[in-house]
N, C-alpha and C positions, 0 to 999 in steps of 0.2 A: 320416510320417502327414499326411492331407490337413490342410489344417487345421480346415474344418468338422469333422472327426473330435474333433481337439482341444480344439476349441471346448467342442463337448457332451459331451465324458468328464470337461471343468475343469468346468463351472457345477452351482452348488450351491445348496444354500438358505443363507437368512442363520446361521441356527444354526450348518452345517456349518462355513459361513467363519469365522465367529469362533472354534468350535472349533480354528480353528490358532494361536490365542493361546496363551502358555504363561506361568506365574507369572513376572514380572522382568524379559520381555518390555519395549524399547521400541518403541512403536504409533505411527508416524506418521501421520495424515489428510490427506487431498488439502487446501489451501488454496480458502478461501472458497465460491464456489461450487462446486468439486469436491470439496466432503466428503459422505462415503459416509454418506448421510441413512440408508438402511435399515440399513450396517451398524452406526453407531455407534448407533442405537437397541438394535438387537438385541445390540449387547456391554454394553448398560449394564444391560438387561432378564439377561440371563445374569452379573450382575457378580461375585454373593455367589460362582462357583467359580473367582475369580479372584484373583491376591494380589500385590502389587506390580508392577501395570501402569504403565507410564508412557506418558502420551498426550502427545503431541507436534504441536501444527499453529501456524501465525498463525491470523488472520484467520477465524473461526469464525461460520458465520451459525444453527448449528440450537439447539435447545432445550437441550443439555447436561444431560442426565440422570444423566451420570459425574460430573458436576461438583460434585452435592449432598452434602451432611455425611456421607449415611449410604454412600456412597461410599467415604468414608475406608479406607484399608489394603487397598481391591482396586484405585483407580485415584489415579492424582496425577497431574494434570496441570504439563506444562512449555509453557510461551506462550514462544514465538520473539517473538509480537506482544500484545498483547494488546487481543481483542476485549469486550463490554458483556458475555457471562455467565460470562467467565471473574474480573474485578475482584473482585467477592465473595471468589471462592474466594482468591483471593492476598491481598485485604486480612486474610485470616481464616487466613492459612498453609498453607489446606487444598491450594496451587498453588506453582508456582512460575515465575520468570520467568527467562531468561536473554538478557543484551543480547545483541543481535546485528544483523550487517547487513544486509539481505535479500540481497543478493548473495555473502555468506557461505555461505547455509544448503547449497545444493547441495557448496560446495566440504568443509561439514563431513561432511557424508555419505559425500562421494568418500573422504575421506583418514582418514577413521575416528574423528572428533571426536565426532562424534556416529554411532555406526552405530546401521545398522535395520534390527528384527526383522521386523518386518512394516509394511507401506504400504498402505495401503486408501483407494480414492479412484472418483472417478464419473467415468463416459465415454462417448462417444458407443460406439452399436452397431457391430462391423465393418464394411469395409466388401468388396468383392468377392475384395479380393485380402489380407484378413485384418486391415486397418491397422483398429486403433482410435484414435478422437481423442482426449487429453487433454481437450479442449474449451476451456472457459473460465477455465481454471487450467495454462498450462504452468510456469510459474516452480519451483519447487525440486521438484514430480514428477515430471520428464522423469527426473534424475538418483535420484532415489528406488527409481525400478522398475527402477534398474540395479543401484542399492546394497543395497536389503532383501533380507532370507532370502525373505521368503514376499512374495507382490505378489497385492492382493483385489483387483479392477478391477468397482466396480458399473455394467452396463451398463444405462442410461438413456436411451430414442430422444431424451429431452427435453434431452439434452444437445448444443447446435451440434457440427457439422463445424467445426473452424477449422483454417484452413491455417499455415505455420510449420514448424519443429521442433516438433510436436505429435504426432506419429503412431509408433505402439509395436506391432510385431506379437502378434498375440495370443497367441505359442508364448512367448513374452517374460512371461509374467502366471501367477501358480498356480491362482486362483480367480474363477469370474464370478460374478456374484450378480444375478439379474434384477430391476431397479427400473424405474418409472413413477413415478415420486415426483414434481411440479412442482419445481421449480430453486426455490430460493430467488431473493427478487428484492429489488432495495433500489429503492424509489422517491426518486426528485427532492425533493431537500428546499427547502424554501419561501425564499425568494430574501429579505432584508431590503433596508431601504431603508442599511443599514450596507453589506450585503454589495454591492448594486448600485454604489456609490461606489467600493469597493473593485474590482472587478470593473472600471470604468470608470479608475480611475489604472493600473491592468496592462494593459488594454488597450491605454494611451496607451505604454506601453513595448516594445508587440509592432511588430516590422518589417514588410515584405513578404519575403514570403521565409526567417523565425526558422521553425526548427524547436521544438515546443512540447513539453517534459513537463506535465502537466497532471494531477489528480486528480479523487474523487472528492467533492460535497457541495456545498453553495450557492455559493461562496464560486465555486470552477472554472466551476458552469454561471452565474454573473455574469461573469466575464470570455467566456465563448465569447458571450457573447449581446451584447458589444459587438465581436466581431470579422467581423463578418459584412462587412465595408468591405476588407478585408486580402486580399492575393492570393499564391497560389503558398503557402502557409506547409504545412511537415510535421509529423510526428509521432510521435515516439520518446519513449514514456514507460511507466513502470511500468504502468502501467493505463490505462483511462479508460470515461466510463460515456454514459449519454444525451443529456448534453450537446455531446457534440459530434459527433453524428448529422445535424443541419441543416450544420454546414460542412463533412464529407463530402461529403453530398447534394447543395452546391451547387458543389462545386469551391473555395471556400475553400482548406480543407486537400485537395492533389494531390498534394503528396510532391517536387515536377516539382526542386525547386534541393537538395535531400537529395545528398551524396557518398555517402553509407550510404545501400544500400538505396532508390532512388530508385524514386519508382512506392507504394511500399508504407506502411503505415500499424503500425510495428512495436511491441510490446506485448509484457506477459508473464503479466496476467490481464487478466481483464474482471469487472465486477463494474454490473448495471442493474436495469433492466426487461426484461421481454419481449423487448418493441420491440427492444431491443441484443441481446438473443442470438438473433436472426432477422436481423438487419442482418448480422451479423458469420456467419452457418452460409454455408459452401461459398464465402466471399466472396475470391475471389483477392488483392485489396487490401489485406489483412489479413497480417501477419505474425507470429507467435508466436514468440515467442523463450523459451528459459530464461532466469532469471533471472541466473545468472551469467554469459551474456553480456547479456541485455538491459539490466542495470543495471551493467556493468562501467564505470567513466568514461572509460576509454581508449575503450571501443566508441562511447560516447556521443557523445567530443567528435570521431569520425569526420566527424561534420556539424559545419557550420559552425555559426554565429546559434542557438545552443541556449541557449532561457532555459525556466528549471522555476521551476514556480511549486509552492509549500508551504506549508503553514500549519503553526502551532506555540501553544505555551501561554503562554508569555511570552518576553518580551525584555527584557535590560538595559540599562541605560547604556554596556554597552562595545560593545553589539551582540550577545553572546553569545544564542545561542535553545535554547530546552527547550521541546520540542515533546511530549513522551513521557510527562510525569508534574509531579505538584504536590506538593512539597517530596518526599519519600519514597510520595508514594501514584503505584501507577504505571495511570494508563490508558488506554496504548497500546502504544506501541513506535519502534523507530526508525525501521525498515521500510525504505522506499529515499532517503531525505532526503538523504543526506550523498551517495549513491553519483550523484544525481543533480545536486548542487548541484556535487559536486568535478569533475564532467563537464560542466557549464556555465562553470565557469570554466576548463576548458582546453581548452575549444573556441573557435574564432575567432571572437570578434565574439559569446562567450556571456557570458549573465546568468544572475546568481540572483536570483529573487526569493523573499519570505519575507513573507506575509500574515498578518495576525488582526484581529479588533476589537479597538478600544484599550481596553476595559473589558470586565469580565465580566458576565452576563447581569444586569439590573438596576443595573447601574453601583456594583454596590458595591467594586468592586476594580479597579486600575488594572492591565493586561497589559502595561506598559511598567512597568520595576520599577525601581530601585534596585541590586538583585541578584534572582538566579534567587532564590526561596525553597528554604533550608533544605533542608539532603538532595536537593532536584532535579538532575539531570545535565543538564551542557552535549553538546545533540544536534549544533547545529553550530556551530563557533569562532566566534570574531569575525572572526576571518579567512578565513575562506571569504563570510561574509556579502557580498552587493553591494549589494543595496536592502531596507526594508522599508516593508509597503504598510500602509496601516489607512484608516480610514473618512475620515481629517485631512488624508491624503497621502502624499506618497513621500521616504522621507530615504533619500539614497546614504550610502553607507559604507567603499566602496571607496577604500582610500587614505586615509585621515580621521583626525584625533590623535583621542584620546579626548576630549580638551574638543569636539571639533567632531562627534564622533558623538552626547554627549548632549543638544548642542545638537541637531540635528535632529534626533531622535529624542523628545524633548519638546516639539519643535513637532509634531509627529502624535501625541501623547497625547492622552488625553480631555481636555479645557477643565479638566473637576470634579477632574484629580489634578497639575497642572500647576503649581501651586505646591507642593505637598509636592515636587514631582521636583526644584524651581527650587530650594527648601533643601538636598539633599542636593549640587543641583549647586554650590551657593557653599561648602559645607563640604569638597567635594572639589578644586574648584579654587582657590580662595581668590578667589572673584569673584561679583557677583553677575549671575544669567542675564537678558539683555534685556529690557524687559517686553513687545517686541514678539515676541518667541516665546512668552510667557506669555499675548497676547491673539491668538496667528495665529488 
């Protein structure tokens, strides 16, 4: 069968597509920006003839309608990640979370850890010769639409072309569903005079020539915006969003010293503005990768000078970080943290680096601790750790007794907690801490 043939005997209306839900059903959704905007409305709008669903995604940017109380007993959510409207529901039991590593999720699919009943996810239109693009989410969908029973593919022009391991022929999909929905967009968030300091000491740690993992939110576009001095450097990371569209544009980031992949700008979602998913549609330079290679550590420390930079919720005294959650309340995830940091450190000439402000908003809490609080898990050991950045400075940690990691790791604490840290540190070492760390 031609496949235009195929095409139009598969597409359906949203009703129709959801109607291949079945009671017990597990539902996976495309990640971040590839989640099926029309379908997951029209499954939550159809919910009451549904009855132990389980919805399955990270990174969730739309309203969540399934997520509300009166939801209960047709849909429960499982967060690989967790995003702002799923926390509710988990704080309240109504959800649930299970750890995992982003670079996991595909291999739990493949080998039956998690299998799936159906996959529903958004995609660019065909293209002549039947390829649709994953788009702006290849990471644990590439391997999804191999593994699920039924595959929904919302087809959306407003979805980029992105080249990569991104492309799925359409005989490959059971159902299209036609959307115009605008993309979700996450705009630039507002730079502080914290986060510019910060931004400015990781800068000061980038080479010529370091291949960068990088994120999303102030903190990433403060470092890009002091690298604009820096030459040849690449880019191999989880994501990355509008921030670093001017070091593209100007040849900053070229790929040109990359042993993996050189030329190319390799990634496994996208997540911006506009702006980035018109930057990134039909762009050769661009490489898509799944997540279980693009965050593999082995793949990673392919390249030389690989420093990833992340942020987290707290740090201790021993260097330990918990990035994911606050004592038992969980609101995030682990996501690619570990798979990125363990790939900087076995790459030649790589760093990790591990960012926060050194107090919480309003400075009533100190994010340099004592210990993780209560029920929190350690995201990444002390041992993996290399540096950590705050608003104060940079304490290495690579190689460091524990006396000498609290020492400098309470020289970049806030000023305001620096003696309660200076107490615990003479109680634990039998000494008391310099007072010229106390006044750095």
């Amino acid at each position: 069968m031609e496949w235009r043939d195929y095409y139009k005997e598969h597409t359906m209306s949203p009703e129709q597509a959801v109607s291949m839900i079945h009671d017990g059903n597990r539902v996976v959704f495309g990640h971040a920006v590839g989640e099926p905007i029309v379908f997951q409305r029209t499954m939550a709008r159809m919910g009451e003839q549904f009855h132990d669903v389980e919805v399955v995604h990270m990174v969730y940017l739309g309203s969540g309608e399934y997520l509300k109380p009166e939801m209960a007993g047709h849909f429960r959510h499982n967060a690989l990640f967790v995003g702002g409207p799923a926390r509710k529901a988990i704080a309240e039991h109504r959800a649930d979370y299970t750890p995992v590593f982003f670079s996991d999720v595909p291999i739990m699919f493949r080998d039956g850890t998690l299998p799936v009943d159906v996959f529903a996810f958004t995609c660019s239109p065909p293209d002549e010769r039947g390829y649709i693009s994953v788009g702006l989410s290849c990471d644990y969908g590439w391997q999804a639409i191999k593994s699920a029973k039924i595959v929904v593919a919302e087809v959306n022009p407003n979805m980029p072309r992105v080249f990569g391991e991104s492309f799925v022929h359409v005989t490959d999909i059971d159902a299209f569903v036609p959307s115009w929905e605008p993309l979700p967009e996450s705009k630039p968030g507002k730079i502080t005079e914290e986060d510019t300091k910060i931004g400015k000491y990781i800068a000061d740690l980038v080479r010529d020539g370091d291949c960068l993992q990088l994120g999303i939110g102030a903190i990433p576009d403060a470092v890009c915006s002091f690298l604009g001095d820096k030459h040849d450097l690449g880019l191999h990371t989880e994501m990355f969003s509008d921030g670093v569209i001017p070091l593209l544009e100007k040849g900053v980031i070229n790929n040109r010293r990359k042993q993996r992949d050189p030329g190319k700008s390799c990634v496994t979602f996208l997540m911006g503005s506009r702006k980035l998913y018109d930057y990134v549609d039909n762009n050769p330079s661009i490489r898509m990768l799944p997540v279980d290679i693009c965050n593999n550590p082995a793949r990673i420390a392919c390249n030389d000078n690989v420093v990833s930079i992340n942020s987290c919720v707290q740090v201790d005294l021993q260097g330990q970080v918990c990035a994911e959650a606050i004592g038992l309340r969980q609101i995030s995830g682990i996501g690619g943290q570990m798979d990125f940091v363990r790939g900087a450190n076995l790459s030649k000439g790589g760093r990790s680096i591990i960012a926060l402000h050194s107090a919480t908003k309003g400075e009533s809490e100190s994010k340099i601790v004592p210990w993780i609080t209560k029920g929190g898990p350690v995201t990444t050991s002390r041992c993996d750790v290399n540096y950590i950045v705050t608003e104060y400075g940079v304490a290495s940690l690579r190689g460091q007794t524990l006396r000498e990691r609290a020492r400098r790791l309470i020289r970049i604490a806030h000023p305001k907690f620096r003696e309660s840290l200076a107490a615990e540190y003479k109680e634990r070492f039998g000494e008391e801490l310099p007072r010229e760390i106390i006044e750095a």
